[in-house]
TORGUVEX-481162 format. One record per residue (C-alpha): residue in one letter; x, y, z. Coordinates in steps of 0.02 Angstrom, whole numbers, padded with zeros to 5 digits, always signed. Layout:
<atoms>
AXYZ;...
</atoms>
This chain:
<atoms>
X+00000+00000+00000;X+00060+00171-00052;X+00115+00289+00079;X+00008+00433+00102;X+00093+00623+00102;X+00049+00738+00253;X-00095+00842+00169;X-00199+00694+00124;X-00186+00615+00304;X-00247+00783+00357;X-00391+00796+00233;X-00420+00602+00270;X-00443+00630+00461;X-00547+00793+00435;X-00692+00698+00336;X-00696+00554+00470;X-00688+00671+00635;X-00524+00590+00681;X-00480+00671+00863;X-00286+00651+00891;X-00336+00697+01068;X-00478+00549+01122;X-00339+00450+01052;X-00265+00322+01195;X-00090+00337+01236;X-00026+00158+01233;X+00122+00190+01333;X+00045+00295+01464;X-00011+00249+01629;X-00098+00357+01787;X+00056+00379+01832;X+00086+00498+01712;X-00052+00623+01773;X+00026+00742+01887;X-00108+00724+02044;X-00099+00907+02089;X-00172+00942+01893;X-00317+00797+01931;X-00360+00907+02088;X-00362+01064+02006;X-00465+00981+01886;X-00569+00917+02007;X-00607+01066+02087;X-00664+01159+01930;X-00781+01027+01883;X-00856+01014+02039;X-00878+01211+02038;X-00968+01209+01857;X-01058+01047+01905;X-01139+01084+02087;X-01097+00888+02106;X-01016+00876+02261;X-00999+00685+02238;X-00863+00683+02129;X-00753+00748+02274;X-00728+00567+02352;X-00720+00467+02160;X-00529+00414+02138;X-00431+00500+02026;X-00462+00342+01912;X-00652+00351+01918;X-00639+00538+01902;X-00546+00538+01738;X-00643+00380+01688;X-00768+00490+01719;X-00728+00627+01622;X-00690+00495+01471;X-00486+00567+01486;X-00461+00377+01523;X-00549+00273+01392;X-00547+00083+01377;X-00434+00082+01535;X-00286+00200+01429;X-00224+00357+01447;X-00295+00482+01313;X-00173+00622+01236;X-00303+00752+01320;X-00254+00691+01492;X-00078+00708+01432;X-00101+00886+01370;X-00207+00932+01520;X-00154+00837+01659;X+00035+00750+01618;X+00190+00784+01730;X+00335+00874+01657;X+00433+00722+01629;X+00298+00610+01581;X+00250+00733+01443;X+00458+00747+01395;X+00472+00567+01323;X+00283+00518+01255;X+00205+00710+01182;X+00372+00815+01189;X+00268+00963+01089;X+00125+00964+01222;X+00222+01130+01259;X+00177+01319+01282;X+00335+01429+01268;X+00311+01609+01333;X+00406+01764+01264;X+00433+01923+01333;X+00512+02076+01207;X+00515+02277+01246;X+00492+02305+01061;X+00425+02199+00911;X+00596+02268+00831;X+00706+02152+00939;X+00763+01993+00885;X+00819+01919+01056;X+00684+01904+01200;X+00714+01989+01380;X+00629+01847+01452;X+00562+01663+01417;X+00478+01547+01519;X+00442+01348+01444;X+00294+01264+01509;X+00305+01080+01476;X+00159+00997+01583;X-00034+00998+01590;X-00108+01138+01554;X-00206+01152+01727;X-00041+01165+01814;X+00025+01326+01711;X-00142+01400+01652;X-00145+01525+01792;X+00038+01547+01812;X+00034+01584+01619;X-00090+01723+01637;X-00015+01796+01804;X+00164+01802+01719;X+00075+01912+01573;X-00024+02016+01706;X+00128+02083+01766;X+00177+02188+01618;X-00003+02229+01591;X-00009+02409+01579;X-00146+02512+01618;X-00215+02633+01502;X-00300+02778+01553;X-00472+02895+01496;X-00574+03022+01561;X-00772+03044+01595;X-00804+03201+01654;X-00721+03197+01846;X-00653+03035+01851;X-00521+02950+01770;X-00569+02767+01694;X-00418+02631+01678;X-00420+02479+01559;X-00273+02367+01541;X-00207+02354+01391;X-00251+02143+01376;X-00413+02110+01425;X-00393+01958+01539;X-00575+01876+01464;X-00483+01897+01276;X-00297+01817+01328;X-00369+01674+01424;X-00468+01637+01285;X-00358+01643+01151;X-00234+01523+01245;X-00377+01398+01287;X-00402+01424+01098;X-00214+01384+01062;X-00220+01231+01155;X-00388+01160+01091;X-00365+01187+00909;X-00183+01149+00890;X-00133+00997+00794;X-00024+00880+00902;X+00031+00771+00763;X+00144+00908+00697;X+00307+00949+00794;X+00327+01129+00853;X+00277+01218+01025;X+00121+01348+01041;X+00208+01518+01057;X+00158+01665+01153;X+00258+01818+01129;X+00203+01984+01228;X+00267+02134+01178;X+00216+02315+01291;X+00085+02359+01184;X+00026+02181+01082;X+00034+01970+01115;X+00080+01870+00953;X+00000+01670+00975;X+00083+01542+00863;X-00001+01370+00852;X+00047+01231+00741;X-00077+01154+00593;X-00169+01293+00528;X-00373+01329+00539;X-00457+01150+00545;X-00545+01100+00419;X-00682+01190+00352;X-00633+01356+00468;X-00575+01500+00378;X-00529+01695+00426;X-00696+01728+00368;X-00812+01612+00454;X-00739+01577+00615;X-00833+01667+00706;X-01019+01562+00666;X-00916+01384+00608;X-00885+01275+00729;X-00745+01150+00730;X-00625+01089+00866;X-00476+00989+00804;X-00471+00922+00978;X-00642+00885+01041;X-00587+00805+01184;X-00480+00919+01251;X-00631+01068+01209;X-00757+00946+01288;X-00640+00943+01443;X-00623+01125+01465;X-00792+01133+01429;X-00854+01033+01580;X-00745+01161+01718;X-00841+01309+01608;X-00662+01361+01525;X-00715+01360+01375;X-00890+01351+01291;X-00964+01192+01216;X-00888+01210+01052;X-00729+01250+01107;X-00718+01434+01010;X-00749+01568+01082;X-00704+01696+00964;X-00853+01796+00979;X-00814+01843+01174;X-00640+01888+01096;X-00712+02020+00949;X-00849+02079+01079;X-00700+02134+01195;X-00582+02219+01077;X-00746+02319+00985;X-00815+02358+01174;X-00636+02417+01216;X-00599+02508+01057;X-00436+02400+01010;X-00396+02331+00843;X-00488+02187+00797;X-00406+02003+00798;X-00264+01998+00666;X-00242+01807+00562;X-00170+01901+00402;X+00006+01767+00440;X-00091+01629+00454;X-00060+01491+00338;X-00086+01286+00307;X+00045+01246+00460;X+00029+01380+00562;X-00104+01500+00641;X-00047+01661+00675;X-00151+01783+00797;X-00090+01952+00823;X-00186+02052+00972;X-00154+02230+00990;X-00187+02308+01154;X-00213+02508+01137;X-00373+02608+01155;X-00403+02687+00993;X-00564+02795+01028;X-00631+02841+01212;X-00742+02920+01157;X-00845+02773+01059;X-00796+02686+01218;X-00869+02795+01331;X-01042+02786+01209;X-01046+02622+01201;X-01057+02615+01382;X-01186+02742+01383;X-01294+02642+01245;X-01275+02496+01349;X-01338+02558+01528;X-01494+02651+01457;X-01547+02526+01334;X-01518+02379+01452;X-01519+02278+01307;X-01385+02152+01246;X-01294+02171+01082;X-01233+02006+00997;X-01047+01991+00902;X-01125+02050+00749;X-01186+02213+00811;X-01028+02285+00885;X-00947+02222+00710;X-01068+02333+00617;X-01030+02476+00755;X-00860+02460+00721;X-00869+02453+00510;X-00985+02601+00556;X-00847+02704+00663;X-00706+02665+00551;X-00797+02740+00404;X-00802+02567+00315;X-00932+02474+00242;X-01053+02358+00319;X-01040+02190+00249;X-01174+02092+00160;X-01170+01955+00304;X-01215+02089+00433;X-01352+02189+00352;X-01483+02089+00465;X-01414+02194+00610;X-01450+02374+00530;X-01641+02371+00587;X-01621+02316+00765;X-01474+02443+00785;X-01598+02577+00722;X-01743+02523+00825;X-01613+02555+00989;X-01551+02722+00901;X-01357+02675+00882;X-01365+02703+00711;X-01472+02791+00561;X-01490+02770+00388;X-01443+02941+00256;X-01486+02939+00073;X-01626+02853-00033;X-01647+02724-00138;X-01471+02627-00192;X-01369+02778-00113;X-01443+02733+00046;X-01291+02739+00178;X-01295+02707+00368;X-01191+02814+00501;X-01170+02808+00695;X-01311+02895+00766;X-01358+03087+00784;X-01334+03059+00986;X-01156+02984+00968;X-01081+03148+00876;X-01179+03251+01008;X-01126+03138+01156;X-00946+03152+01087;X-00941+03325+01057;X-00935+03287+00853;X-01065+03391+00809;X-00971+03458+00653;X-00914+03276+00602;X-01104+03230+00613;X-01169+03363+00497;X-01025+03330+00379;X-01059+03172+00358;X-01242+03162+00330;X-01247+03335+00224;X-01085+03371+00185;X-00987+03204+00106;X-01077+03201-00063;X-00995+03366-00106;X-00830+03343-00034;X-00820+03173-00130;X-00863+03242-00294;X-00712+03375-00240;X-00615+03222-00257;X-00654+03154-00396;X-00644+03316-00482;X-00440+03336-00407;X-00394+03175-00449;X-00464+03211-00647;X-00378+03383-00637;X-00197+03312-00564;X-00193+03146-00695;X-00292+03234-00835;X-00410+03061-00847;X-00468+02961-00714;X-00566+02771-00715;X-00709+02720-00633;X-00564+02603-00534;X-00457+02743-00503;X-00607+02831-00401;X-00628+02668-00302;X-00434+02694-00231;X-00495+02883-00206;X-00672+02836-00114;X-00639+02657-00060;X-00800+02685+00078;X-00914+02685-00056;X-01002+02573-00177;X-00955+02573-00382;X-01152+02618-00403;X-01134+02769-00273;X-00961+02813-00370;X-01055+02825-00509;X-01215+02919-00454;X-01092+03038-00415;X-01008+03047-00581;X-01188+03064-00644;X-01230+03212-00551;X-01045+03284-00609;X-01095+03245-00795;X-01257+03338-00766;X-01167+03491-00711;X-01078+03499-00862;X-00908+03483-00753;X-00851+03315-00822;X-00856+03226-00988;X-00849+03013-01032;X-00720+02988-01148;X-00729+02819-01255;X-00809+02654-01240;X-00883+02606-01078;X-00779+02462-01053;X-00626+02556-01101;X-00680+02736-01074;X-00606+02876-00958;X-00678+03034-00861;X-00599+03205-00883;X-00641+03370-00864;X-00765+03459-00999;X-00676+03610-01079;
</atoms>
């Protein structure tokens, strides 16, 4: 029989739900559980569960239990969750976490660096407390007191190592790598999205390349059910005005996460806050996704479009325009609470004019111009809204089509 080349064996175990990690361990015994990680895993599941009971099974029972032992063997999620240093060393050597610390992304050597080769409930706190304690605080103002946020949300950098450790593919050598930096945290995990996850859908797909290890976490209430997640992690950085999740690196062997840490508005901070007390109404992922497209001045995807009514209905946001031009902007009472007032009226009454400005001084400085060309210039709006506005230029007698319309140009009438 033919031998079969990495990629296949990976497509091959996606279609059949192979899970690396429910996989026994046949040269594992108990012994090879740390007892202090059973305890601490113990503990949480009691916690989650109300079932005091499970506080006198043996650690055998308890793991039998909690199907980590299976068939009488030791799985490879006992291993990654439970397993003693040493154990770990000789029979899942990558089962590893390696922390990083740099002062600045620029430097190539690290000023610190910490190895964590044993089960994940021995470290997970350690992990967290050792990034904690360059956690600066960032501070804002509300009138007469002064507001601090750290810069890494502890919710979003729990999560994402949970994440790290659920999803990574333990097949493939390589350690999951966490470098902090003063102002962002970098997470490198071996073997790529799963199957079936990309950039794009990852935050409503669902599927754990470990389901073992996510059903485990799952039962102390570390993780949820399906073992993502994601959506607590957008929600934070919208909520807290940072950057949005960054997977630009990632490729087939690798997921790259980039998380940057500063505050980039207070003042939509501060509003959504606001919003959020008097409406006493809860917004899903999707809506602070459209409130964020909508504060950046970018687009609101097709995907999210269901939102727009609801947000209107709580007056977050309103709609401008009519017909196809139809355009939606943060809400008259966000520019006022803000103290944009100006910004507001420029950009309900105001942007059509300043955009056929534009168009009219990028004709004037390259002579011609494309309906392309005036995408680059307004990338916010849509070709037909381009184009309504080359319309209404063309009607004024300001601009002429030159050509065929496939091939044509725009330039300025004599």
């Amino acid at each position: 029989m033919s031998q079969c080349c990495p990629d296949m064996l990976k497509r091959i175990f996606a279609e059949t739900g192979f899970d690396f990690s429910n996989q026994i361990c046949e040269k594992a015994t108990i012994d090879d559980l740390d007892p202090m990680a059973i305890e601490e895993f113990r503990q949480r599941w009691v916690k989650k569960s109300g079932n005091k009971g499970m506080e006198n099974l043996t650690p055998f029972q308890l793991l039998n239990d909690a199907e980590l032992i299976r068939e009488g063997g030791i799985t490879f999620a006992a291993l990654v969750l439970l397993g003693k240093r040493k154990s770990l060393g000789v029979l899942l050597s990558n089962a590893e976490v390696v922390f990083e610390y740099r002062s600045s992304e620029s430097f190539i050597h690290h000023q610190q660096r910490e190895e964590f080769r044993a089960g994940l409930f021995l470290f997970y706190d350690k992990l967290w407390n050792l990034i904690n304690s360059r956690n600066d605080l960032q501070h804002y103002q509300d009138g007469f007191f002064i507001w601090d946020i750290p810069t890494f949300n502890e919710e979003v950098v729990r999560e994402v190592i949970l994440n790290a450790v659920c999803h990574r593919d333990y097949r493939l050598a390589g350690s999951i790598f966490i470098r902090q930096f003063p102002a962002g945290i970098e997470i490198v995990s071996p073997g790529g999205f799963p199957e079936g996850i990309t950039v794009e859908n990852l935050l409503y797909q669902q599927s754990p390349r470990n389901r073992r290890i996510a059903e485990t976490l799952a039962r102390c209430g570390l993780v949820e059910r399906s073992g993502q997640g994601f959506d607590k992690i957008f929600t934070a950085c919208i909520r807290e005005t940072k950057p949005l999740p960054d997977f630009s690196r990632t490729d087939d062997y690798h997921v790259y996460l980039t998380l940057q840490g500063t505050i980039q508005d207070t003042a939509f901070l501060r509003f959504l806050e606001k919003i959020g007390s008097e409406t006493q109404r809860s917004f899903y992922v999707d809506d602070f996704l459209v409130l964020d497209y909508l504060r950046t001045a970018k687009p609101v995807p097709n995907n999210l479009k269901y939102r727009l009514p609801k947000l209107m209905e709580n007056g977050v946001i309103e709609r401008i325009g009519k017909g196809r031009g139809i355009r939606y902007v943060l809400s008259k009472n966000f520019y006022e609470f803000t103290g944009r007032k100006g910004s507001y009226t420029r950009r309900i009454g105001l942007d059509r004019e300043t955009n056929k400005e534009l168009i009219i001084k990028h004709i004037h400085h390259y002579k011609k111009g494309s309906l392309n060309e005036f995408h680059q210039v307004l990338p916010n709006l849509s070709r037909h809204q381009i184009y309504s506005l080359l319309k209404s230029l063309k009607t004024e007698k300001r601009i002429k089509f030159i050509g065929s319309k496939r091939g044509g140009y725009w330039e300025l009438s004599e």
